[in-house]
C-alpha positions as CSV (number, residue, x, y, z in Angstrom):
1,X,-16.3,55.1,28.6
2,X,-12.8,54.6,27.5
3,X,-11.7,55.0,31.1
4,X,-14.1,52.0,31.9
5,X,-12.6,49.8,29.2
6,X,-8.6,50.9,30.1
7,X,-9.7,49.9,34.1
8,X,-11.1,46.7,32.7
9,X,-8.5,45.9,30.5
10,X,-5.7,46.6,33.3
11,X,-7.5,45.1,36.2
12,X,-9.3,42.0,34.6
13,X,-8.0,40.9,31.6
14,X,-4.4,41.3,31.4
15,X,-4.4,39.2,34.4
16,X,-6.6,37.0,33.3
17,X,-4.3,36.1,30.9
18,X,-1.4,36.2,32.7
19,X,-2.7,33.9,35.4
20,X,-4.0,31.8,32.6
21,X,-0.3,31.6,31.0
22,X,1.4,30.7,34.0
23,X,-1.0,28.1,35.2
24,X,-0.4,26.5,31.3
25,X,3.4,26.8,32.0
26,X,2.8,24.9,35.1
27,X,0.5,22.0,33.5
28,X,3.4,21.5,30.8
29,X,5.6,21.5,33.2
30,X,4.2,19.2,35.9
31,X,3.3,16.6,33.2
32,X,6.8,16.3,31.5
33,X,8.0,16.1,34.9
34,X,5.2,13.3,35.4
35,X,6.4,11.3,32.4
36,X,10.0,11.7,32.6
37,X,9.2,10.2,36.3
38,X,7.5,7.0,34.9
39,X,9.6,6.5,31.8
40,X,11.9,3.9,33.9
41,X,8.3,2.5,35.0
42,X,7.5,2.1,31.0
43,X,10.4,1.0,30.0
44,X,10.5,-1.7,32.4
45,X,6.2,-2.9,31.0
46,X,8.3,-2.8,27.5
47,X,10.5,-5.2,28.3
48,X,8.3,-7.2,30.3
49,X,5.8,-7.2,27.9
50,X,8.3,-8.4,25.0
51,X,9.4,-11.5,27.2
52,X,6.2,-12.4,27.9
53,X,4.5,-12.1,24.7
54,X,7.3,-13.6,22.9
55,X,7.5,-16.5,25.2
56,X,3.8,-17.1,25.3
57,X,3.3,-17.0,21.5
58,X,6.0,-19.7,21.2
59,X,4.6,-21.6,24.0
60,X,2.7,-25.2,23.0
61,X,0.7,-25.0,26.2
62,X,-3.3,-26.0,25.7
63,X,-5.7,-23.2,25.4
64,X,-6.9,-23.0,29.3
65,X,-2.9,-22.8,30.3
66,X,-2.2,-19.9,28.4
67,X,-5.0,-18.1,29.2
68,X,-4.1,-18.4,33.0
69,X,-0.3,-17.1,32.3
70,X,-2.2,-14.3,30.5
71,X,-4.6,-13.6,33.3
72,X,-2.0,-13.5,35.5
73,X,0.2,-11.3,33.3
74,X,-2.7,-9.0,33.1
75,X,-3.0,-8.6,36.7
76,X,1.2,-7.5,36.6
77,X,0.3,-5.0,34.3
78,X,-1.5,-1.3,33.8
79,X,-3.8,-2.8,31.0
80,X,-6.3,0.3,32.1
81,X,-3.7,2.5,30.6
82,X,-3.4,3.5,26.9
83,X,-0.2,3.6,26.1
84,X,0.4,0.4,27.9
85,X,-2.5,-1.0,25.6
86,X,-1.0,0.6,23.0
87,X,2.4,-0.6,23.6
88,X,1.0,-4.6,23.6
89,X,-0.6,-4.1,20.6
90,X,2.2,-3.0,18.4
91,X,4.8,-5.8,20.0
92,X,1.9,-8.6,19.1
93,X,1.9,-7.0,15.8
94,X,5.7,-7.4,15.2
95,X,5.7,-10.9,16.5
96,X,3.1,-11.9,14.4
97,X,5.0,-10.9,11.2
98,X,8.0,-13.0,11.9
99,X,5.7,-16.5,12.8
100,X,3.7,-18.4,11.0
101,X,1.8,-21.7,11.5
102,X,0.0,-22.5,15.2
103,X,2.7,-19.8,16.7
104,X,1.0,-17.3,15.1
105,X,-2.5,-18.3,16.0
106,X,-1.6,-18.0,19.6
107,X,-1.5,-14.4,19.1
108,X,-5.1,-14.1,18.1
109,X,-5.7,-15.8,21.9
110,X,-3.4,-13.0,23.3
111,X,-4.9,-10.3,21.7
112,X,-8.7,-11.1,22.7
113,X,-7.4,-12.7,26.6
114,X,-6.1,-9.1,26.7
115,X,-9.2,-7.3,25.9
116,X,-7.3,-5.4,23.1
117,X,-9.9,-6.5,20.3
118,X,-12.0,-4.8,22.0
119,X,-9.8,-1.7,22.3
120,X,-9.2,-1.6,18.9
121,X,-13.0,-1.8,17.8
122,X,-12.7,1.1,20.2
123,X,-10.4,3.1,18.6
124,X,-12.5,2.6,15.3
125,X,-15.6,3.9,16.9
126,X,-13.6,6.9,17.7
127,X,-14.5,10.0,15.8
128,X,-11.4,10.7,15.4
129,X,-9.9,9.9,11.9
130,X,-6.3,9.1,13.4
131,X,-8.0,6.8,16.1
132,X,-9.7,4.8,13.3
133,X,-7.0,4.6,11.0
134,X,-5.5,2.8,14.2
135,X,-8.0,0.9,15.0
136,X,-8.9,-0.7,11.4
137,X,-4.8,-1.2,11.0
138,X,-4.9,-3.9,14.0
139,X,-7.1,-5.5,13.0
140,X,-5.9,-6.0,9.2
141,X,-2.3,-6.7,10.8
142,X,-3.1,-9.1,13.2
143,X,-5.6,-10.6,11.0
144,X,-8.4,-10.3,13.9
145,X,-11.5,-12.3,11.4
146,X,-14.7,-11.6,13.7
147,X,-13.9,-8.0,13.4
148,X,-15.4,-8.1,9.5
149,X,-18.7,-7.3,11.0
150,X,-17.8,-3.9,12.5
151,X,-15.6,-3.3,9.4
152,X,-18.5,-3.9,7.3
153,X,-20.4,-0.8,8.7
154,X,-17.7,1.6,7.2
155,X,-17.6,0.1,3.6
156,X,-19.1,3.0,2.0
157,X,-18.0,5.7,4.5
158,X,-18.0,8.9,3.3
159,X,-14.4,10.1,4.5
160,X,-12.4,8.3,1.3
161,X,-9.6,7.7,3.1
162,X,-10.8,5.9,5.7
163,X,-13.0,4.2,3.0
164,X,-10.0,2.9,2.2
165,X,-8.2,1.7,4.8
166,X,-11.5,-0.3,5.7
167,X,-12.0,-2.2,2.4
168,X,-8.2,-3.2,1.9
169,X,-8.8,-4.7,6.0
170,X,-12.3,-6.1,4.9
171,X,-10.6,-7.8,1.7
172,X,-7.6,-9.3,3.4
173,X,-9.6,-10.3,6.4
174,X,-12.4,-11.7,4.1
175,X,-9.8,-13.9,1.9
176,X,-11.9,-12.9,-1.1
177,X,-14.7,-10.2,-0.7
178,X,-14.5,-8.5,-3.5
179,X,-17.8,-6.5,-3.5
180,X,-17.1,-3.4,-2.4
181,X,-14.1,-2.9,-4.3
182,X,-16.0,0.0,-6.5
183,X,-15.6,2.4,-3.5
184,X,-12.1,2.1,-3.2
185,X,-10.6,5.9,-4.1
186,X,-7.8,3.9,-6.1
187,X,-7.8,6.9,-8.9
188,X,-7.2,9.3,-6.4
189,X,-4.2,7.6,-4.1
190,X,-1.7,5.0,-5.5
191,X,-1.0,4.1,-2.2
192,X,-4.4,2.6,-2.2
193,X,-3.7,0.8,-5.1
194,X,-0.4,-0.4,-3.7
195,X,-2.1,-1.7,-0.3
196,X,-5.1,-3.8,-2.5
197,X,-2.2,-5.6,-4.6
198,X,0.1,-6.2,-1.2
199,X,-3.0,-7.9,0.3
200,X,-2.9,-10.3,-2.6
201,X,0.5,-11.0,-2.2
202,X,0.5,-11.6,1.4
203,X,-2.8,-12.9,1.8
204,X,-2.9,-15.3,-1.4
205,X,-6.9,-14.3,-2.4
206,X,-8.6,-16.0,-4.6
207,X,-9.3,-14.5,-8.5
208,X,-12.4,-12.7,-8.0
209,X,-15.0,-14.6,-9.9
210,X,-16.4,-10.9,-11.5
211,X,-12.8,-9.9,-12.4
212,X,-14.5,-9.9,-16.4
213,X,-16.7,-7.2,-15.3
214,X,-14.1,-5.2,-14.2
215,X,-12.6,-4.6,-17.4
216,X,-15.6,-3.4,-18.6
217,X,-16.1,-0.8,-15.9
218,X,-16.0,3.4,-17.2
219,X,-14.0,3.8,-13.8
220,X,-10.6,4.8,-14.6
221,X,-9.8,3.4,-10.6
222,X,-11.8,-0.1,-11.4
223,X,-10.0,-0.4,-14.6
224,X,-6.5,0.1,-13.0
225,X,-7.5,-2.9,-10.3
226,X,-8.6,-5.2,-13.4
227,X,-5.6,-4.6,-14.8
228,X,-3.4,-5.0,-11.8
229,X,-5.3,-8.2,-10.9
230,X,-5.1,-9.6,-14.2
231,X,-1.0,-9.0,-14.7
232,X,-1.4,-10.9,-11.0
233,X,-3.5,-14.0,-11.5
234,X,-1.9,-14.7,-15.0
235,X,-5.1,-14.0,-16.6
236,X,-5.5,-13.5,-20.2
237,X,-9.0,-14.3,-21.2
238,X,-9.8,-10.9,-21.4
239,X,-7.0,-9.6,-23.9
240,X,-9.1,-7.9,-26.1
241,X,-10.2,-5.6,-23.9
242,X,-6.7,-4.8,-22.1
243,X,-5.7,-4.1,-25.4
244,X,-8.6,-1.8,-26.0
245,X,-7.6,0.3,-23.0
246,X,-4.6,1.4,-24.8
247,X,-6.6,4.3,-26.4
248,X,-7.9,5.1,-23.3
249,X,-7.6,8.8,-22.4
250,X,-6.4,8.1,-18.4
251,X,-2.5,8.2,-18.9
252,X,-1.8,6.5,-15.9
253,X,-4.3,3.5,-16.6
254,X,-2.6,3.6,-20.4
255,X,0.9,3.3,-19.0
256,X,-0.4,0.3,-17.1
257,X,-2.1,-1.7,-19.7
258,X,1.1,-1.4,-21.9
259,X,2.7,-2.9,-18.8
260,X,0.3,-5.3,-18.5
261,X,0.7,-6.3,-21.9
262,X,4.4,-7.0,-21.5
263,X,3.9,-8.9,-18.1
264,X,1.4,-11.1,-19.9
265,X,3.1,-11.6,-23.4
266,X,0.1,-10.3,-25.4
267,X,1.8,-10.9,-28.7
268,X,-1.5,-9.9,-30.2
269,X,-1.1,-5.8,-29.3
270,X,1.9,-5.4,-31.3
271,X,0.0,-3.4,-34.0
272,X,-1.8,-1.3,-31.6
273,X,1.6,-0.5,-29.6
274,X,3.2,0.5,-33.3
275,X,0.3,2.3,-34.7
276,X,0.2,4.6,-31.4
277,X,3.6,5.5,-31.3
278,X,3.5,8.7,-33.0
279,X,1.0,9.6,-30.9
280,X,1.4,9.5,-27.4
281,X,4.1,11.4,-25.2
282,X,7.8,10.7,-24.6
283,X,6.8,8.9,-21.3
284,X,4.4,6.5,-23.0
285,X,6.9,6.1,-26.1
286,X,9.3,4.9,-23.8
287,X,7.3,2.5,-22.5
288,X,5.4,1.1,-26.0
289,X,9.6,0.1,-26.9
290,X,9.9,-1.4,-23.2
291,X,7.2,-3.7,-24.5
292,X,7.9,-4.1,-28.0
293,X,11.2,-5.4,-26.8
294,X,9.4,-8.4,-25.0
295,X,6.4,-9.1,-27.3
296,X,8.1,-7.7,-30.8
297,X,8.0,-9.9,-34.3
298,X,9.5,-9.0,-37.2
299,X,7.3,-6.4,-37.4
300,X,8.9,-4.4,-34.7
301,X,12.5,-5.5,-36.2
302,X,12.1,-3.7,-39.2
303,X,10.6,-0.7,-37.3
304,X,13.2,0.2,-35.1
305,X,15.9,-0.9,-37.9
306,X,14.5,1.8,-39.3
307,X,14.1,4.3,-36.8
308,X,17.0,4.0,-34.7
309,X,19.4,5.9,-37.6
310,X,17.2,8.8,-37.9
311,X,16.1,9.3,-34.3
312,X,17.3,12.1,-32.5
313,X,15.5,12.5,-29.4
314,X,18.4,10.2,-27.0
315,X,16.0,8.3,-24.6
316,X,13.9,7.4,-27.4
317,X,16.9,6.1,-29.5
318,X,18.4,4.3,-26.3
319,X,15.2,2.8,-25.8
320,X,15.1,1.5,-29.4
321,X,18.6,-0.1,-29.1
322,X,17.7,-1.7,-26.0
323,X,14.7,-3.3,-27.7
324,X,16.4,-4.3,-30.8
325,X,19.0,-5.8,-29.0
326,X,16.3,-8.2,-27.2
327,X,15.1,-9.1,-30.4
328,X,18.0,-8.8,-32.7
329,X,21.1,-8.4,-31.7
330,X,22.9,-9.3,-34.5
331,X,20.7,-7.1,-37.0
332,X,21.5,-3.9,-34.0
333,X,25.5,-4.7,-34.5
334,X,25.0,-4.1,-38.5
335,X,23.3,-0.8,-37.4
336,X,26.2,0.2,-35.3
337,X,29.2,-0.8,-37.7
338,X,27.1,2.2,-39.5
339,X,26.6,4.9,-36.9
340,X,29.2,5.9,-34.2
341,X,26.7,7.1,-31.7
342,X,24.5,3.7,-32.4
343,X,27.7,1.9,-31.3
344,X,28.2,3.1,-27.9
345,X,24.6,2.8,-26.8
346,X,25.1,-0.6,-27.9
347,X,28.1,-1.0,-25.9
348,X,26.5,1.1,-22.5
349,X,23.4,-1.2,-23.4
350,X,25.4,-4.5,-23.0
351,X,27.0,-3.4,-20.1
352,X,24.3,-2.9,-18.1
353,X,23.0,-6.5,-19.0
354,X,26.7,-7.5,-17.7
């Protein structure tokens, strides 16, 4: 028996594998060979494919004219191919972020003469997660409108990042569709928070009209957005219940909401921010004087005229004379005729402000 399986190993599969290797080797070989061969080939579509887009996106020709240059450029080209799809995506993408106005509505008529709407509605098909994430990101960049409808079908995907991706496309896209804003995993990645608030900025959306429900949410990630939104749209109707957040147990959502507060002058959380204090961590004391320092009374005077001798912790006390130098300077110079160590983070403070 063993002498059957030593024959079989030495006869079958060892060169099995060996054939196996060297016809791998060969594959690799031949196709770095292949593209190193057609990289002058793709270099020159790059460059080609610039000119042209560039010019056509600035032309002022009528519709029917520039679809015949683009028929014609189409026929120049090796559309069929991927990367050259690929390629004529991303350079429509780049011109579109430096235009504006009509120029940048030609690119819209590029991007569906080209077929490549329909490519990237391919690429979000795919069941691949990479190909989607793709797919979903031309159409957000390039602002591509009729492709809410297939976005709409992954709204509540499970996958949470791709979840993602599609309802910050589906909201800048939509100008304003706020409805599904529940399912984006904000808790769980900043960066989703960071796209939702970039879309506002770039895309100007209206105030969501159930922005008051928000804030009344138990979602830590819903909360965050209210808060966010609120700080953005200058809204203050709901002040109360920022304020209330403060003793929320989220750390992250608290930090914001103290942030909040300062962005939005909430005068009114003053004895919430001093009564909590004592409480919360160095990182959230820090920020408390950050916004004492904007929104503080003479409540807040006497407070850090009073703390700032006996404080030893140094970030808190630097803090403290930063604050009480925003709101009394001249009261902050008695403190540091007294104390030595008071007096040069007055003078490191003031020289920052230089």
């Amino acid at each position: 028996m063993e002498h059957v399986i030593h024959n079989i190993k030495h006869y079958y599969v060892i060169p099995f594998f060996l054939v196996f290797a060297l016809v791998l080797v060969v594959v690799l070989l031949l196709n770095r060979i292949y593209y190193q061969y057609n990289l002058p080939y793709r270099y020159h579509i790059i460059q080609k494919s610039q000119r042209f887009l560039t010019e056509i996106a600035l032309s002022k020709d009528d519709k029917n004219t520039l679809k015949s240059k683009i028929a014609q450029f189409k026929s120049e080209i090796p559309i069929h191919k991927t990367w050259c799809k690929e390629i004529l995506v991303e350079d429509l993408i780049k011109i579109k972020n430096n235009l504006k106005g009509k120029t940048a509505k030609n690119i819209l008529t590029i991007y569906k003469a080209l077929d490549l709407n329909h490519y990237s509605a391919s690429l979000i098909r795919d069941f691949r997660k990479y190909k989607k994430y793709e797919g979903i990101r031309h159409f957000q960049a390039l602002g591509y409108k009729p492709g809410i409808s297939l976005l709409k079908k992954y709204l509540f995907h499970p996958n949470k990042v791709i979840r993602s991706n599609v309802n910050v496309a589906y909201l800048a896209l939509s100008k304003g569709d706020w409805k599904a804003v529940g399912k984006v995993p904000i808790k769980r990645s900043i960066i989703a928070t960071i796209k939702v608030m970039d879309v506002l900025h770039k895309e100007k959306i209206p105030q969501p009209k159930n922005l008051d429900l928000w804030i009344q949410s138990e979602d830590p990630m819903v909360l965050k957005l209210a808060v966010m939104a609120m700080v953005f749209y200058n809204y203050t109707n709901k002040s109360a219940e920022i304020i209330k957040l403060l003793h929320h147990e989220n750390k992250a959502l608290k930090i914001d909401v103290i942030t909040a507060i300062q962005d939005l002058f909430l005068e009114e959380a003053e004895d919430d921010l001093l009564s909590l204090f004592y409480n919360e961590s160095l990182e959230i004391q820090l920020e408390i004087l950050e916004a004492l320092g904007v929104i503080g009374s003479e409540k807040t005077i006497a407070f850090l005229k009073n703390e700032i001798p006996k404080q030893e912790i140094k970030d808190i006390k630097l803090k403290m004379v930063c604050s009480l130098n925003n709101l009394d300077a001249i009261g902050l110079d008695f403190l540091g005729n007294k104390d030595a160590d008071t007096q040069k983070m007055i003078n490191h403070t003031r020289q920052l402000e230089l």
